[in-house]
Backbone as CSV, one residue per row, in Angstrom:
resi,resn,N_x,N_y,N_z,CA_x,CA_y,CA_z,C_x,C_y,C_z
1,UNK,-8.975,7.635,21.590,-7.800,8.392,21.167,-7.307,7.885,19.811
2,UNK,-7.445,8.966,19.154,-6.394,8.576,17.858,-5.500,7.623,17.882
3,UNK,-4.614,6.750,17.122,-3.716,6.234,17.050,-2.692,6.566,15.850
4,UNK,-1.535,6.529,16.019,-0.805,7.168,14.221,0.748,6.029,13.906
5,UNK,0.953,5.529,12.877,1.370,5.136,12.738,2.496,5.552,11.196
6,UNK,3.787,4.663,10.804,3.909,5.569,9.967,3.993,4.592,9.133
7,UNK,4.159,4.623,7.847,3.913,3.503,6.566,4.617,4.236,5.448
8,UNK,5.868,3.969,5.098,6.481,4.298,3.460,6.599,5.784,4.041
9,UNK,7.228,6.497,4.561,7.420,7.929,4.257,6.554,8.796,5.021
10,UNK,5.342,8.485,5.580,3.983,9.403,5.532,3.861,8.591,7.149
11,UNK,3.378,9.688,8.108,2.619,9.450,9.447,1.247,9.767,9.094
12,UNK,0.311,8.524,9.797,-1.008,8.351,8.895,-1.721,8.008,10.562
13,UNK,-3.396,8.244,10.325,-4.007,7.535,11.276,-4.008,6.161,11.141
14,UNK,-4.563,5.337,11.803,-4.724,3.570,11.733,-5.850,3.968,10.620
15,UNK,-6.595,4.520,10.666,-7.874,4.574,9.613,-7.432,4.985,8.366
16,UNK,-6.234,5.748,8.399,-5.496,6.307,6.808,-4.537,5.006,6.321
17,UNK,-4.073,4.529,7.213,-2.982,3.849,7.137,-3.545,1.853,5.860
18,UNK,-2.932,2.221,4.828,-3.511,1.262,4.022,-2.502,0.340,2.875
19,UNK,-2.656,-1.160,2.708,-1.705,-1.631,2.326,-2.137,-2.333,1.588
20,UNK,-1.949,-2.628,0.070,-2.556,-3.470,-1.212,-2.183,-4.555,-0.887
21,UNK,-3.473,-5.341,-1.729,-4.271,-6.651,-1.058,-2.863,-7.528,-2.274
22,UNK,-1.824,-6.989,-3.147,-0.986,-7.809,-3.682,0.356,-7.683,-3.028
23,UNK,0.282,-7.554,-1.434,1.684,-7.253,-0.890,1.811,-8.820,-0.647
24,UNK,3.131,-9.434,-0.770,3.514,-10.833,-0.280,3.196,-10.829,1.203
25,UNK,3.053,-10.019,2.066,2.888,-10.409,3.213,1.427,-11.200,3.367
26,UNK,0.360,-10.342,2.510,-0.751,-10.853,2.892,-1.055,-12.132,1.888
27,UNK,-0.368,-12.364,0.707,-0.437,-13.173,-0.481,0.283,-14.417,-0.195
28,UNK,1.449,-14.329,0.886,2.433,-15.625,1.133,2.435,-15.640,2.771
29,UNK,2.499,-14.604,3.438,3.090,-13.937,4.961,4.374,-14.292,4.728
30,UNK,5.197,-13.304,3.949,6.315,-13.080,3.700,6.857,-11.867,4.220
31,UNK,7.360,-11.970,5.270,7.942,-10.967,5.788,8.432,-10.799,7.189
32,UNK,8.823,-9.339,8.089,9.201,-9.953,9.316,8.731,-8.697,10.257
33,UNK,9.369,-8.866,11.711,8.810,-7.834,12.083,9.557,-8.060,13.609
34,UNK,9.647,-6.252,14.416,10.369,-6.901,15.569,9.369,-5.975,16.308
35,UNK,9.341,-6.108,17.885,8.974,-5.490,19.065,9.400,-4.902,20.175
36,UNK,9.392,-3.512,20.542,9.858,-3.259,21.481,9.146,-2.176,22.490
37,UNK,8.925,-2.022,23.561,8.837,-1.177,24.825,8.713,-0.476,25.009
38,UNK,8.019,0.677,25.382,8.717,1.812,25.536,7.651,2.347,26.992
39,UNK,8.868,3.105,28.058,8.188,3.117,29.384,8.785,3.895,29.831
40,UNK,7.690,4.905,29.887,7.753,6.593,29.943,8.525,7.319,28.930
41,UNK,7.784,6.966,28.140,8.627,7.608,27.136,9.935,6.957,26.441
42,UNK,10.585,6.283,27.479,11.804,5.764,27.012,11.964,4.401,26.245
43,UNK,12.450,3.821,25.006,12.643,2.759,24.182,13.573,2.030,25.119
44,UNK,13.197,1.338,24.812,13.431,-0.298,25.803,14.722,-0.659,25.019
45,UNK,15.865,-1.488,24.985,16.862,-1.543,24.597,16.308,-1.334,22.766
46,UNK,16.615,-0.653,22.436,16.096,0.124,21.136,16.947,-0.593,20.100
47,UNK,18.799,-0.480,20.240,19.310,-1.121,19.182,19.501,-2.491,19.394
48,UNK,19.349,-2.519,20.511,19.599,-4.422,20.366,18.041,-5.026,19.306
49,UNK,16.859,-4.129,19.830,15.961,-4.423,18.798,16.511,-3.596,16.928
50,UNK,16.664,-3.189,17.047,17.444,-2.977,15.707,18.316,-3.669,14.781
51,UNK,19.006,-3.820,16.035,20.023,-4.648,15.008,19.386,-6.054,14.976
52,UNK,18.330,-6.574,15.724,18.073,-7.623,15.204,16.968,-7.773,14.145
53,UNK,16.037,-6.994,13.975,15.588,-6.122,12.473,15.958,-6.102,11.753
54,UNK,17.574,-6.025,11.697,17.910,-4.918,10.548,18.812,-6.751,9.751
55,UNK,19.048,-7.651,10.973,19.851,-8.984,10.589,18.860,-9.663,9.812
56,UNK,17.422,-9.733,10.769,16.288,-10.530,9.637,15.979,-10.159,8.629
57,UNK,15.580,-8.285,8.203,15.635,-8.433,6.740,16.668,-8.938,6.227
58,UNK,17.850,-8.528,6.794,19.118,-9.121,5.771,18.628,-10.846,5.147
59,UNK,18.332,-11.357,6.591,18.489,-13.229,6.402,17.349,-13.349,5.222
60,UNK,16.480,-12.945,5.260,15.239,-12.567,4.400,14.954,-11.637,2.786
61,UNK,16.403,-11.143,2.635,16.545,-10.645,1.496,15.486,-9.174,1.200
62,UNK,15.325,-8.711,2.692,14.200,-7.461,2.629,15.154,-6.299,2.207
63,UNK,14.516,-5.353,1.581,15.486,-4.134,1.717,14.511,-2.961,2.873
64,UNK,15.267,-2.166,3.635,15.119,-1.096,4.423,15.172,0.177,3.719
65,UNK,13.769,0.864,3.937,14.053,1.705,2.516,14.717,3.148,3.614
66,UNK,14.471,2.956,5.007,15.507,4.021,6.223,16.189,3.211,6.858
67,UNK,17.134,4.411,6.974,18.587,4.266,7.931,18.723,3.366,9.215
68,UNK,19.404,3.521,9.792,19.072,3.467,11.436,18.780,4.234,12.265
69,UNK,19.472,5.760,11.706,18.843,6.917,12.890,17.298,7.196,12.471
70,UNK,17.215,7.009,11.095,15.961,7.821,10.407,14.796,6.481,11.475
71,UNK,15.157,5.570,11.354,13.967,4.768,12.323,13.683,4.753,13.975
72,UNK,14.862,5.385,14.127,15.396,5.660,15.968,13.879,7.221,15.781
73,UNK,14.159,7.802,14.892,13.704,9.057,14.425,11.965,8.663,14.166
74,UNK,11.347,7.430,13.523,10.521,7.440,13.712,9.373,6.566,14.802
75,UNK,10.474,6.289,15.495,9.739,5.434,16.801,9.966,7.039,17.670
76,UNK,10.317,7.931,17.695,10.524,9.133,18.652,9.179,9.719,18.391
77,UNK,8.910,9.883,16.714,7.874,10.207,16.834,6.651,9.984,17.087
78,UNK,6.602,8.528,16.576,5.218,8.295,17.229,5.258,8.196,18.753
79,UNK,6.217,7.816,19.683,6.154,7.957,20.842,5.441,9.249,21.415
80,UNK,5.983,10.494,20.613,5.506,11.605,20.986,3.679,12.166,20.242
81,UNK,3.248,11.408,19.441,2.194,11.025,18.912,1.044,10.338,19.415
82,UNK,1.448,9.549,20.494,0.718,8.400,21.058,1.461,8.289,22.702
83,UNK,0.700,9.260,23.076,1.523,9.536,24.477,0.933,8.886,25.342
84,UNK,1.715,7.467,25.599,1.135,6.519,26.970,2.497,6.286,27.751
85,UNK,2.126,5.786,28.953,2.743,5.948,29.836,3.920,4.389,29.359
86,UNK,2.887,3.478,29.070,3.389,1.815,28.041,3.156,1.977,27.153
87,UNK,4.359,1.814,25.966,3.396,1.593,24.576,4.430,0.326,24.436
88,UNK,3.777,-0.157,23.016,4.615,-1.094,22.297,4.787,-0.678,20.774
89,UNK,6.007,-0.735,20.876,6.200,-0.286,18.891,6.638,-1.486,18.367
90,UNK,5.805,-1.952,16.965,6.288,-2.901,16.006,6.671,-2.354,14.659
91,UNK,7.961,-2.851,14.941,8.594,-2.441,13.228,8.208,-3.466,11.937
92,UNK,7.249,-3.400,10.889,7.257,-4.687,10.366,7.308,-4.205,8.801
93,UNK,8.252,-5.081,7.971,8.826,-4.853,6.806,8.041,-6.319,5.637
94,UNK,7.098,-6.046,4.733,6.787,-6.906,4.075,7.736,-7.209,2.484
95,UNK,7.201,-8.308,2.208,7.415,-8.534,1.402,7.413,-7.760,0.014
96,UNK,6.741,-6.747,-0.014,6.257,-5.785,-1.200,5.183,-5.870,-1.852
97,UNK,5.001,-5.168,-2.686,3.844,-6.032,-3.599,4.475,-6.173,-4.930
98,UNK,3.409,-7.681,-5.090,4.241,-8.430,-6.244,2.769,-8.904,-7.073
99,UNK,3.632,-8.489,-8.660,3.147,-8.556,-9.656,2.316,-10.156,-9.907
100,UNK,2.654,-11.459,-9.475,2.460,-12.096,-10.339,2.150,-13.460,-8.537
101,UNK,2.119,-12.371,-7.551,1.990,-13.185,-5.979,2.724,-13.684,-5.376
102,UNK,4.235,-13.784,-6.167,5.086,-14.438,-5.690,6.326,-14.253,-5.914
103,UNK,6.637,-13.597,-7.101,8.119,-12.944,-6.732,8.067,-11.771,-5.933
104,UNK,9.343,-11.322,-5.313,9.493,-10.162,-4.552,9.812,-8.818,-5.409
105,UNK,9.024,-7.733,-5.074,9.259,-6.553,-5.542,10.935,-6.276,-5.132
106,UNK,11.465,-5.286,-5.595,12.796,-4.515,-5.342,12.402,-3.189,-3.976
107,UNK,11.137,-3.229,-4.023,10.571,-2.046,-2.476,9.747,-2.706,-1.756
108,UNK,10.475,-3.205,-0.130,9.501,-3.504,1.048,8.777,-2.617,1.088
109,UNK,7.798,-3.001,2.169,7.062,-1.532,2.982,6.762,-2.003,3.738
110,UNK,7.430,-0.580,4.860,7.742,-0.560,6.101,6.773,0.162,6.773
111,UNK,6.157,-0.588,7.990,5.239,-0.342,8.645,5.673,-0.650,9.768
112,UNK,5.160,0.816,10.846,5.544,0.915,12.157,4.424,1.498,13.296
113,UNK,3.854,0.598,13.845,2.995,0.860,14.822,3.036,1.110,16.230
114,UNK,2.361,1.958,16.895,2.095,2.318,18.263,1.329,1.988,19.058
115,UNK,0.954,0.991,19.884,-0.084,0.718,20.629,0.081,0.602,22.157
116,UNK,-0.866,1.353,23.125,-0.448,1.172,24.347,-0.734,-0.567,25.122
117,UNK,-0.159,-1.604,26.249,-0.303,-2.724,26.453,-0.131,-2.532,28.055
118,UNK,-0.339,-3.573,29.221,-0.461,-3.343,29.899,1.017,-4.882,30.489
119,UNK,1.051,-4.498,31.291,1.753,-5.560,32.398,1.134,-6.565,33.065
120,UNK,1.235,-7.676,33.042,0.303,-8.624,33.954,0.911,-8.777,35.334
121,UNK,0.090,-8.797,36.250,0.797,-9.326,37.450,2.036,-10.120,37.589
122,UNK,3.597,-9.604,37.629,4.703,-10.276,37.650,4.434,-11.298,38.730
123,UNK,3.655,-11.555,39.713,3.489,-12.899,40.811,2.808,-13.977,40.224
124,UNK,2.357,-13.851,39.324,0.934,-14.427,38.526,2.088,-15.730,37.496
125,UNK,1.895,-16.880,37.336,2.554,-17.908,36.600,1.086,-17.860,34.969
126,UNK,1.816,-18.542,34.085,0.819,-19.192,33.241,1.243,-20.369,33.158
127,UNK,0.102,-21.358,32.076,0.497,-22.733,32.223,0.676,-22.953,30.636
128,UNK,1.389,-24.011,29.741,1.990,-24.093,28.494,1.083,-25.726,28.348
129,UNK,1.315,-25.682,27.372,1.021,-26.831,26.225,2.245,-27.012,25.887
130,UNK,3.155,-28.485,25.939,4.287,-29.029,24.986,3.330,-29.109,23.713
131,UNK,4.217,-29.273,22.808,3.460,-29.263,21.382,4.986,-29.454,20.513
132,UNK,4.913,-30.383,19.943,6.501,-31.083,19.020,5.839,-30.088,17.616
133,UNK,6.689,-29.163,17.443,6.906,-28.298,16.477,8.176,-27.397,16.542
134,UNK,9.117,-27.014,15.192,9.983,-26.210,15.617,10.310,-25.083,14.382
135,UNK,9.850,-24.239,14.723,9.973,-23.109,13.364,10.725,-23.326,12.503
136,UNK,10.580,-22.875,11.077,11.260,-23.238,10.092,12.573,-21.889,9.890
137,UNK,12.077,-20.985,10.376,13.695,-20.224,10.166,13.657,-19.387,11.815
138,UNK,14.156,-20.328,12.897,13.743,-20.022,14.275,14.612,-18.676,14.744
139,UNK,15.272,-18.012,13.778,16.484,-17.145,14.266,15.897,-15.709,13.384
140,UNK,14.574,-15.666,12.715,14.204,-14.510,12.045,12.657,-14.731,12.577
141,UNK,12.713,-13.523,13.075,10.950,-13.079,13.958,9.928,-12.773,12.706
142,UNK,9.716,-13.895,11.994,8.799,-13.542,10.869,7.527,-13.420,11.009
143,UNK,6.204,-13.360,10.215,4.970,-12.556,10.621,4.171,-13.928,10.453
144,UNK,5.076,-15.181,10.228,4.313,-16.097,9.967,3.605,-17.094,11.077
145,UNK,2.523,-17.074,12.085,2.101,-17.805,12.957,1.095,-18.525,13.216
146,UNK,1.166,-19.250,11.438,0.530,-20.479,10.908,-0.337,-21.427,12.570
147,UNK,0.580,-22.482,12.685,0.964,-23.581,13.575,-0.036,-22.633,15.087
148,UNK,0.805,-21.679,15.858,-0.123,-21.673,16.955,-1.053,-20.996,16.982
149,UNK,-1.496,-19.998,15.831,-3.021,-19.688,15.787,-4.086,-20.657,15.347
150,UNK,-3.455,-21.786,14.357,-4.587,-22.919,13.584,-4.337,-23.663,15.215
151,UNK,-3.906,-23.733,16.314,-3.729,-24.527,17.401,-4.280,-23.901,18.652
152,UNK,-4.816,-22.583,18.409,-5.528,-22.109,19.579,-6.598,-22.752,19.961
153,UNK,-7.445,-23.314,19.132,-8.383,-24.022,19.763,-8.510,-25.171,20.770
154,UNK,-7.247,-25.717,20.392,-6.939,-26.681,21.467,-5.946,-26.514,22.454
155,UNK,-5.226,-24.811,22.380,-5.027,-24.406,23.459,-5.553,-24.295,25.067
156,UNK,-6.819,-23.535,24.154,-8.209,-23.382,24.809,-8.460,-24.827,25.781
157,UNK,-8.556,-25.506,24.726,-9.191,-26.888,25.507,-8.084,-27.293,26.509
158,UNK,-7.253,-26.996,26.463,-6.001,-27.598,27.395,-5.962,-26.048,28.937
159,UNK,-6.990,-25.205,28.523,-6.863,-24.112,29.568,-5.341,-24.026,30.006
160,UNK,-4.337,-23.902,28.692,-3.297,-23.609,28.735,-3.096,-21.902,28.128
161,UNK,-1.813,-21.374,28.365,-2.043,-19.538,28.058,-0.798,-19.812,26.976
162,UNK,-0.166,-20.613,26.672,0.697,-21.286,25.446,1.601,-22.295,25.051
163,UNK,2.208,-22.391,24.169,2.548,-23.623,23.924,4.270,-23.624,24.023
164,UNK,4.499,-24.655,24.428,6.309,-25.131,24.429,6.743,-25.860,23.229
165,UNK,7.018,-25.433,22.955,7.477,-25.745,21.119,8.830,-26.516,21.945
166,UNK,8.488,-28.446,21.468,9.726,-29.047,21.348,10.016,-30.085,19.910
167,UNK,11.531,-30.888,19.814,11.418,-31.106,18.396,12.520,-32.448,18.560
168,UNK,11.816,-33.869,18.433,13.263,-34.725,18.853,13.831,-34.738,20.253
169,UNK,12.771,-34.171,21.209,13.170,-34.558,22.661,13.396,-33.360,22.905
170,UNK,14.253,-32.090,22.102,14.499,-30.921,22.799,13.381,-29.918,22.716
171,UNK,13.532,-29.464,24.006,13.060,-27.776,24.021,13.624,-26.773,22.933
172,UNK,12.467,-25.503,22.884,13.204,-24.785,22.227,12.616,-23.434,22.459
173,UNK,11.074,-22.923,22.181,10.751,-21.454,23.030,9.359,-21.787,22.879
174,UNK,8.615,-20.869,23.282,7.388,-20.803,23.018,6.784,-20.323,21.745
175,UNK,5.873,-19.690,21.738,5.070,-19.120,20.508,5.693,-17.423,20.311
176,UNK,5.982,-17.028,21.684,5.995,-15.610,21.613,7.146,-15.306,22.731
177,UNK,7.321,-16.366,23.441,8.417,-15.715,24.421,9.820,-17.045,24.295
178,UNK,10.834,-16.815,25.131,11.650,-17.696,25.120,11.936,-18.672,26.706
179,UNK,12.514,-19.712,26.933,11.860,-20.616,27.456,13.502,-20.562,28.569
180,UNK,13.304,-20.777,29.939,13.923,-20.710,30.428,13.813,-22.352,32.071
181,UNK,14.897,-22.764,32.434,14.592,-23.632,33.461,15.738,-23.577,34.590
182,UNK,15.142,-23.736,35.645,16.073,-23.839,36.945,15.985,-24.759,37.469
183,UNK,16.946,-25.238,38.003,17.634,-26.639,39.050,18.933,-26.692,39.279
184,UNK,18.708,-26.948,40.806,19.426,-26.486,41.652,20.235,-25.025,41.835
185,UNK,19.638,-24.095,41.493,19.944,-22.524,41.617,20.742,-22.219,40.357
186,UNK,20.763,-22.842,39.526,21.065,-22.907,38.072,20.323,-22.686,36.950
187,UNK,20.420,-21.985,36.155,19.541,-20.979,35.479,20.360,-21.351,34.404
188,UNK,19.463,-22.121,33.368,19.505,-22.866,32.182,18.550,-22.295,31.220
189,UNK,18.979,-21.742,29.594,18.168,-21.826,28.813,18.434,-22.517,27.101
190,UNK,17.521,-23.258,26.543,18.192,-23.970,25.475,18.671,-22.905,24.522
191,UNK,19.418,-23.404,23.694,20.473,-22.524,22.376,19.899,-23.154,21.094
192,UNK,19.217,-24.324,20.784,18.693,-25.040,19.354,17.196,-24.166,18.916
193,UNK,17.589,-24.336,18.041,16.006,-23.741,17.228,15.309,-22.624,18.077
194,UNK,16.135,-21.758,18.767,15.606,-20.187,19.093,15.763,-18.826,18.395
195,UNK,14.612,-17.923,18.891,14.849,-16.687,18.460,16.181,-16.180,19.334
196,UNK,17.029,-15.111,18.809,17.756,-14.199,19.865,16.537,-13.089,20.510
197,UNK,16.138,-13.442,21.652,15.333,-12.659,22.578,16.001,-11.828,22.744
198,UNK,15.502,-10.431,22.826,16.571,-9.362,23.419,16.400,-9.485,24.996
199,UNK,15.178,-9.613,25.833,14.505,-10.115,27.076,15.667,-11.012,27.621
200,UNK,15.590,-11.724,26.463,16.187,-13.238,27.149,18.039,-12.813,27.064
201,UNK,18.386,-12.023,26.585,19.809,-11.366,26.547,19.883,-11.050,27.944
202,UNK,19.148,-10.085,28.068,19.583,-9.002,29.384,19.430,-9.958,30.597
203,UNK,18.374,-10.919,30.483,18.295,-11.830,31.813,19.277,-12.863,31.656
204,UNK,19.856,-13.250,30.597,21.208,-14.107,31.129,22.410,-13.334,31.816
205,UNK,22.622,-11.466,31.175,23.437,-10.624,32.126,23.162,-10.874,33.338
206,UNK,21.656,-10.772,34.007,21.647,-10.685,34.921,21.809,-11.414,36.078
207,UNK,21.351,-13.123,35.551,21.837,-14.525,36.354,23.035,-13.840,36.336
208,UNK,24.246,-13.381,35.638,25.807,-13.799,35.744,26.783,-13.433,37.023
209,UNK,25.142,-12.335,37.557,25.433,-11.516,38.999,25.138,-12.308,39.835
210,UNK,24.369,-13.131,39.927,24.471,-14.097,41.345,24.079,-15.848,41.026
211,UNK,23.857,-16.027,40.213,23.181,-17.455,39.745,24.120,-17.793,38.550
212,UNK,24.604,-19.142,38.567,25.058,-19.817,37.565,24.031,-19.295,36.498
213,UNK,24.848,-19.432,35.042,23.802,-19.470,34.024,24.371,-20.545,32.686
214,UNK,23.432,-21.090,31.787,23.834,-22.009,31.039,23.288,-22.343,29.535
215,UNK,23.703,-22.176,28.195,23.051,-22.066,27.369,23.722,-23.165,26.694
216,UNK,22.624,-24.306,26.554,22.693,-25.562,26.109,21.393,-25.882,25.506
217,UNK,21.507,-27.147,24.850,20.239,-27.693,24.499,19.681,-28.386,25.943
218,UNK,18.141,-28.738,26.112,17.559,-28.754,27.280,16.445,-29.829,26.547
219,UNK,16.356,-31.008,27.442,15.390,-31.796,26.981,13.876,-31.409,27.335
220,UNK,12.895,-32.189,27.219,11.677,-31.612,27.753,11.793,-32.517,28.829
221,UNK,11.944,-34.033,28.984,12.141,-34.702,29.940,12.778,-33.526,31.382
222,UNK,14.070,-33.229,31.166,14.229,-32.041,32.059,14.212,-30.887,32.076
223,UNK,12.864,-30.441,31.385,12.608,-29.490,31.715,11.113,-29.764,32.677
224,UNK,10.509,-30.987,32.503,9.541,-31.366,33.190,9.974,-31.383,34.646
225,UNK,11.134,-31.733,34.995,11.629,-31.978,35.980,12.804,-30.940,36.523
226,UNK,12.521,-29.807,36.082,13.192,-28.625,36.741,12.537,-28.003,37.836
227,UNK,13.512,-27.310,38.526,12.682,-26.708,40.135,11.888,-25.411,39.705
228,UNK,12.148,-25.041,38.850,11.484,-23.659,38.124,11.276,-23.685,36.475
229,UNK,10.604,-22.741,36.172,10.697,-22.695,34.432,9.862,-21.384,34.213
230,UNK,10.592,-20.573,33.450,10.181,-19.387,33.401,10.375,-18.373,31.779
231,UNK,9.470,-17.744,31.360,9.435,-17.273,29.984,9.909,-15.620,29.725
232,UNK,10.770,-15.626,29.111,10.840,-14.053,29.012,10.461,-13.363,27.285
233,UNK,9.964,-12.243,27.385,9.383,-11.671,26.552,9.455,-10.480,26.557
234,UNK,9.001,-8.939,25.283,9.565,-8.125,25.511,8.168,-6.971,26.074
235,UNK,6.816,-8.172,25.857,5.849,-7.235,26.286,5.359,-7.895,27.677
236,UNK,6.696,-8.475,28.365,6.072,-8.673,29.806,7.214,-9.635,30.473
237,UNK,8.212,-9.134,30.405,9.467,-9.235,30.843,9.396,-11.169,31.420
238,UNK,10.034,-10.914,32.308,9.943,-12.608,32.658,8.367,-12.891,33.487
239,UNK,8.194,-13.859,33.127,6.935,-14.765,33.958,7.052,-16.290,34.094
240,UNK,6.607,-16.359,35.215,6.843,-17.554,35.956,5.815,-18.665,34.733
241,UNK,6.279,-19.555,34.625,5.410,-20.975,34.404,5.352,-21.792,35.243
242,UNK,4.088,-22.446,35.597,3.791,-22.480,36.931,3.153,-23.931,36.400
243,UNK,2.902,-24.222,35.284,2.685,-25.643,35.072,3.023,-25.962,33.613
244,UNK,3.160,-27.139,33.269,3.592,-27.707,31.742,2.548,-28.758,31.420
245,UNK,1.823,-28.864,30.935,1.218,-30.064,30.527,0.302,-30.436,32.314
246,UNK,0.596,-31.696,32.341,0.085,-31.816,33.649,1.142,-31.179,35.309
247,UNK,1.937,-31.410,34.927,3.009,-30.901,35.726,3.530,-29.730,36.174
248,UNK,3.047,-29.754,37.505,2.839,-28.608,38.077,4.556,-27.828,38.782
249,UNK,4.933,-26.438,39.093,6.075,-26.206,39.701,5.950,-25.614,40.581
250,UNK,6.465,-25.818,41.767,6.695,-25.316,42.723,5.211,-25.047,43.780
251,UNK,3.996,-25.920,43.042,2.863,-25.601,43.753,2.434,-24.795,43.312
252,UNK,2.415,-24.215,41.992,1.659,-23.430,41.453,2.123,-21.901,41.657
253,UNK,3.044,-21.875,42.622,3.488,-20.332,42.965,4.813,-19.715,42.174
254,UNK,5.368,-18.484,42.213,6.607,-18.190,41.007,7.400,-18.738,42.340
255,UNK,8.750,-19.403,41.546,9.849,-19.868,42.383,11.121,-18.372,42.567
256,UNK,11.372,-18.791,44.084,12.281,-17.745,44.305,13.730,-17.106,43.541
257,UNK,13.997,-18.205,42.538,15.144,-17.556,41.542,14.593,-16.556,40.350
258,UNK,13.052,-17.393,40.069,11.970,-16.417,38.879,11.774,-15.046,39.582
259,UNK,11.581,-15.299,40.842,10.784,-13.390,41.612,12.272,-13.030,41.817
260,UNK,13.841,-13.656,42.138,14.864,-12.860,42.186,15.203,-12.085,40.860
261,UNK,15.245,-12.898,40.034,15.207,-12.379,38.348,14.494,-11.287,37.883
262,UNK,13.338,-11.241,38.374,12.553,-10.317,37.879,12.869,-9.075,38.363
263,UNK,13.299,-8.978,39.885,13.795,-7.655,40.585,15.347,-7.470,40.056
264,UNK,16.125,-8.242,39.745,17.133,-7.948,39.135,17.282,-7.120,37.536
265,UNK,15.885,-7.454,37.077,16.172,-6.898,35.363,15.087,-5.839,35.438
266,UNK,14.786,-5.343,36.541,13.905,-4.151,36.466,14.993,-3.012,36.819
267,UNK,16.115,-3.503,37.465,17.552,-2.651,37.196,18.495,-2.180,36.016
268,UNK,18.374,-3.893,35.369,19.117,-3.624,33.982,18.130,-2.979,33.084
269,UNK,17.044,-2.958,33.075,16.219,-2.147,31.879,16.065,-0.448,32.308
């Protein structure tokens, strides 16, 4: 099946769709980009992904060359373009292209893709790699993922599915999702050196309905030693972590506040 995407003005195939080899994104990976949902048709909290788009170009000095409806307007369309039952749309705004590789043009370009993704078994845990690293601008979803792609290889070797980014003793998120821990029916997630998850928004609403909830800094020491620990993300909502390093939770199975959570935010979404 075709795929269509739209780039600067114009809805293009992936095969039309083309971007000069002097854009800062590909010359520096200067730039940013957000993700969101869409299931049956319907966009997954749409402006909370927006407005946090629309904050990183700001933090980033990008300009938006559309509105907010005009982009509500073109995630409708490709939705209706690329008709899956799951898709995922990425909004991603580069750097421009630049004359000389390194200053910034006065015009991003904005690129917005459609691809269908699947759900993994919500019963199913993965296991993490700690790894002492902590993004350099942890509050803007940039395109830059230096550190855990040059580190997949020894992902691999650790038959880990990703890494726990900590920095000075604290926790802080993973590579791609945000990092969550329970003890004693208390539903804790750190506040230092994170992205604003939109995932990780709606599931602190949702602890507030029956589970304490708590946004602090979180050591790794206790997070090693939490009764649960669990990741939320926007292409696969919460999932259990089921081991850290050597340290295993709950026996390897999702803990009963992670499988309450999960039936709780299949309400709020």
């Amino acid at each position: 099946m075709i795929e269509f995407n739209y780039f600067n003005g114009q809805i293009l195939t992936s095969e039309q769709t083309k971007i000069h080899v002097s854009d800062l994104a590909f010359l520096r990976g200067y730039g940013i980009f957000d993700f969101l949902r869409v299931i049956n048709n319907k966009p997954i909290f749409i402006e909370d992904h927006l407005d946090r788009f629309e904050n990183s170009a700001k933090l980033m000095g990008l300009p938006i060359a559309e509105n907010r409806e005009r982009l509500k307007e073109i995630v409708s369309e490709l939705i209706k373009l690329n008709p899956h039952e799951i898709l995922g749309v990425k909004l991603i705004l580069t750097g421009g292209y630049s004359e000389d590789g390194f200053n910034q043009s006065e015009k991003s370009n904005l690129l917005v893709t459609a691809k269908p993704f699947t759900f993994n078994n919500p019963l199913l845990g993965v296991k993490l790699m700690s790894y002492e690293y902590r993004r350099e601008i942890p509050e803007v979803k940039t395109l830059s993922y230096v550190i855990p792609i040059k580190m997949l290889p020894k992902l691999k070797e650790m038959h880990a599915d990703d890494f726990l980014y900590f920095y000075n003793g604290l926790i802080s998120e993973s590579s791609r999702s945000n990092v969550f821990i329970v003890k004693n029916q208390k539903v804790i997630t750190a506040k230092t050196g994170v992205l604003p998850g939109i995932t990780r928004k709606y599931v602190i609403k949702a602890c507030e309905e029956i589970f304490e909830v708590e946004e602090r800094d979180v050591s790794l020491i206790e997070t090693l030693n939490a009764d649960e620990v669990f990741i939320t993300t926007s292409n696969q909502r919460i999932v259990s972590v089921t081991q850290i390093d050597n340290q295993i939770f709950n026996g390897g199975k999702i803990g009963t506040v992670t499988k309450k959570l999960q039936e709780l935010f299949l309400k709020v979404e």
